[in-house]
C-alpha positions in Angstrom: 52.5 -26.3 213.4 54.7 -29.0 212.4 53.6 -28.5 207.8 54.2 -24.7 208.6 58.1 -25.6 209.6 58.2 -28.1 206.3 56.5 -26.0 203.9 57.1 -22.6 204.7 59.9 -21.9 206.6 62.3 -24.5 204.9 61.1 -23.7 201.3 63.6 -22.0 199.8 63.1 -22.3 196.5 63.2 -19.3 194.1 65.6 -17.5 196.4 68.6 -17.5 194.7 66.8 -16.1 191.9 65.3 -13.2 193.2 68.7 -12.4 194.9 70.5 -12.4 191.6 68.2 -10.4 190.0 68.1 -7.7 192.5 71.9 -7.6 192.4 72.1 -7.5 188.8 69.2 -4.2 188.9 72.0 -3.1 191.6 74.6 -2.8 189.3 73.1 -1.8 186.1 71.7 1.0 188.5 75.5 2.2 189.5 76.8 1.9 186.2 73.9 3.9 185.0 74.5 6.6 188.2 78.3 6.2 187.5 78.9 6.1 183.7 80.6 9.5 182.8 82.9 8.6 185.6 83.4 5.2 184.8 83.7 6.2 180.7 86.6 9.2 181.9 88.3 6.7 184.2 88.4 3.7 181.7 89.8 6.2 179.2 92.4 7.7 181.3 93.6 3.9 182.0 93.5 3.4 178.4 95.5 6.5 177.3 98.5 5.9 180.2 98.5 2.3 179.0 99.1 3.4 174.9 101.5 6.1 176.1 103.6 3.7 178.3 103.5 0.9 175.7 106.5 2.2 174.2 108.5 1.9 177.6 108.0 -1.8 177.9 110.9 -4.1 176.4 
């Protein structure tokens, strides 16, 4: 009982990894799902911020 508690339950190693990898496949997912969205609202941002350039002393 006592080598399952050291080498299993305490053995953490490769964690982090897997956890950023499965966030990373998260958000390439949404921006995939999202990208007309994201591509209209980047381009609105982008058009206010060229029209009100001109306003800024």
């Amino acid at each position: 009982m006592n080598w399952i508690k050291e080498n299993v339950v305490r053995d953490e190693s490769g964690m982090g990894v897997v956890e950023i990898i499965l966030i990373i496949v998260v958000l390439i997912s949404l921006v995939l799902i999202f990208q007309e969205q994201i591509e209209a609202l980047v381009a609105t941002i982008f058009e206010k911020m060229v029209g009100n350039a001109g306003k800024v002393h």
